[in-house]
C-alpha positions as CSV (number, residue, x, y, z in Angstrom):
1,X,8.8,114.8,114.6
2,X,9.9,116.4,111.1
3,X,6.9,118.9,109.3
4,X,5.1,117.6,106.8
5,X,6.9,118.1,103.6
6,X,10.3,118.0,105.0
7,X,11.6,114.7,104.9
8,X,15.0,114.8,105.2
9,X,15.6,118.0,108.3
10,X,18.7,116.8,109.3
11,X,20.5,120.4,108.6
12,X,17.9,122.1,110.9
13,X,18.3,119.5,113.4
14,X,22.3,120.1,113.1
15,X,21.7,124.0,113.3
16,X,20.1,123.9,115.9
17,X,22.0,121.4,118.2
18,X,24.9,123.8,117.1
19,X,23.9,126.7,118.3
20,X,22.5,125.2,121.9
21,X,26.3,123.9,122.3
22,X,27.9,127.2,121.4
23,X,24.9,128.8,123.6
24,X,26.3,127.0,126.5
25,X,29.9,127.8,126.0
26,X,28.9,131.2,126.3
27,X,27.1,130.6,129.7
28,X,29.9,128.4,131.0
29,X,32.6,131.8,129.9
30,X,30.4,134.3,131.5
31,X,30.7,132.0,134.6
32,X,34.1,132.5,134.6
33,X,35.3,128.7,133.0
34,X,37.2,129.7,130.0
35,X,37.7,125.9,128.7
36,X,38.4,126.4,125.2
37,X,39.7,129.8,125.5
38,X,43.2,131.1,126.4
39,X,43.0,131.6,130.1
40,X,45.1,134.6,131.0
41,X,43.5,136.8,127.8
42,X,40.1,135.5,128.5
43,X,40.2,136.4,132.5
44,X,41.3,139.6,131.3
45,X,38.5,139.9,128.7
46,X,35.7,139.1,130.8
47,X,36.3,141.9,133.5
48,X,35.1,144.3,131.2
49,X,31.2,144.5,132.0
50,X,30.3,145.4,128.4
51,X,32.3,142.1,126.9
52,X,30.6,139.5,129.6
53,X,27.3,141.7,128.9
54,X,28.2,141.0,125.3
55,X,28.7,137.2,125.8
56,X,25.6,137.0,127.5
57,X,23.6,138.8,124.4
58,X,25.6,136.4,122.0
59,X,24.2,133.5,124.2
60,X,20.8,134.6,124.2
61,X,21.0,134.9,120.3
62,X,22.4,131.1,119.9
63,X,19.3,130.5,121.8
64,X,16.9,132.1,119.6
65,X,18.9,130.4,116.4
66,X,18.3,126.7,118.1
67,X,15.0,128.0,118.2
68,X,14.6,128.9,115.0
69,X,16.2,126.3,113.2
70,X,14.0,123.5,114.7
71,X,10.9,126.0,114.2
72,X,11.1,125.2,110.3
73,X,10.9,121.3,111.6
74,X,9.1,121.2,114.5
75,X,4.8,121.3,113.8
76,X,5.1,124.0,116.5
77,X,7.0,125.9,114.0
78,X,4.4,126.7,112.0
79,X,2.8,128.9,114.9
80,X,5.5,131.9,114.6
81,X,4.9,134.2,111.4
82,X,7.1,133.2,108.0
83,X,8.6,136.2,107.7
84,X,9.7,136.5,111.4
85,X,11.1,132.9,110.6
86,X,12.8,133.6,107.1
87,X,14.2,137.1,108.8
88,X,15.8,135.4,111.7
89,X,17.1,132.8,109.8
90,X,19.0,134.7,107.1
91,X,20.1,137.0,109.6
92,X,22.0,134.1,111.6
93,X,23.0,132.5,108.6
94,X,24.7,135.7,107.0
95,X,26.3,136.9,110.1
96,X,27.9,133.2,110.2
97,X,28.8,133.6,106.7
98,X,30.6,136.8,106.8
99,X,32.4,135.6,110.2
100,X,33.1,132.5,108.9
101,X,34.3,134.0,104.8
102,X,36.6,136.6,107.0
103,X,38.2,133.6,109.2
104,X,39.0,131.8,105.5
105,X,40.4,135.3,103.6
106,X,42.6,135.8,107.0
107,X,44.1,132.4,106.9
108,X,44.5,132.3,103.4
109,X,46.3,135.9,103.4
110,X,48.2,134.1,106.7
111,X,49.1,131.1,104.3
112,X,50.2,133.1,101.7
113,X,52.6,135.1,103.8
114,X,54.0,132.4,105.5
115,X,52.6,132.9,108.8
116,X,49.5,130.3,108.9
117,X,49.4,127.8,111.6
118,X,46.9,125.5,112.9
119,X,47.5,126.5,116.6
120,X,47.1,130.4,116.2
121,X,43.4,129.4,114.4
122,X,42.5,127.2,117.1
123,X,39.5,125.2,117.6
124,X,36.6,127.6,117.2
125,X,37.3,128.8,113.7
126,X,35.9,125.5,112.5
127,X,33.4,125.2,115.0
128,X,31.9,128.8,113.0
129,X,32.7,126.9,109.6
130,X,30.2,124.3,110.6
131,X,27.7,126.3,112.0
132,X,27.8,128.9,108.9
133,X,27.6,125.4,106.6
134,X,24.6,124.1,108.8
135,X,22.8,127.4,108.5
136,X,23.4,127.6,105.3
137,X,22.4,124.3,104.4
138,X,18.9,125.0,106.3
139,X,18.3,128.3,104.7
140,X,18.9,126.3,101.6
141,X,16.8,123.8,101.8
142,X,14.1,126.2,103.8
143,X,14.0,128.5,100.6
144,X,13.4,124.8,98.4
145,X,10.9,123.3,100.1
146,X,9.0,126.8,99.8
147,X,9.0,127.1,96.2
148,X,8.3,123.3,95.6
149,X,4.9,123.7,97.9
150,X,3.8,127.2,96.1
């Protein structure tokens, strides 16, 4: 059930259901199914102890973004403090940013060059264009609603 004064949380909602999806592709890598990846680099990555230690972290973060995405929807939400909420949040959302504005300057450097192809992005570069739009889109409309109630 939406907050109060948010009638349309569809963004958060998205946000959040991203981040529990990439949360499990993490889990389901660090247990050694690499659907999605390339198998041969990704068997080799995940010997390392720091990179499977790393995934792990990265899945435990994608948990706390699910978490706080539906927090700004969820009546429940309005238990942790704001500024733990609005910290979190715009952390996520710029580290998606910046991952996801790299990933765009790359390709378009790649297409300029000649050397851009679809196959070489694969299918996770998107996947961190929606989830940097999502967050976005909450932290947008998060930051509104705020300065319509004061």
């Amino acid at each position: 059930m939406p907050e109060s004064g948010h009638p349309n949380p569809w963004a958060a909602y998205g946000a959040g259901l991203w981040s529990l999806i990439f949360a499990a592709f993490h889990v389901i890598w660090a247990a050694g199914w690499y659907v999605g990846l390339n198998q041969g680099q990704a068997s080799i990555a995940f010997r390392k102890p720091l990179f499977l230690a790393y995934d792990l972290v990265v899945a435990g973060l994608c948990v706390v973004g699910a978490l706080v995405a539906l927090a700004l929807v969820q009546p429940w939400g309005r238990r942790v403090p704001r500024l733990l909420l609005i910290g979190c949040l715009w952390a996520g959302t710029g580290l998606l940013v910046l991952r996801g504005g790299a990933s765009v300057i790359q390709s378009a450097y790649l297409l300029s060059v000649g050397r851009f192809s679809f196959a070489a992005m694969g299918i996770w570069e998107p996947w961190f264009y929606l989830g940097a739009t999502l967050f976005s889109l909450t932290a947008w409309r998060y930051g509104r609603r705020r300065r319509q109630a004061a």
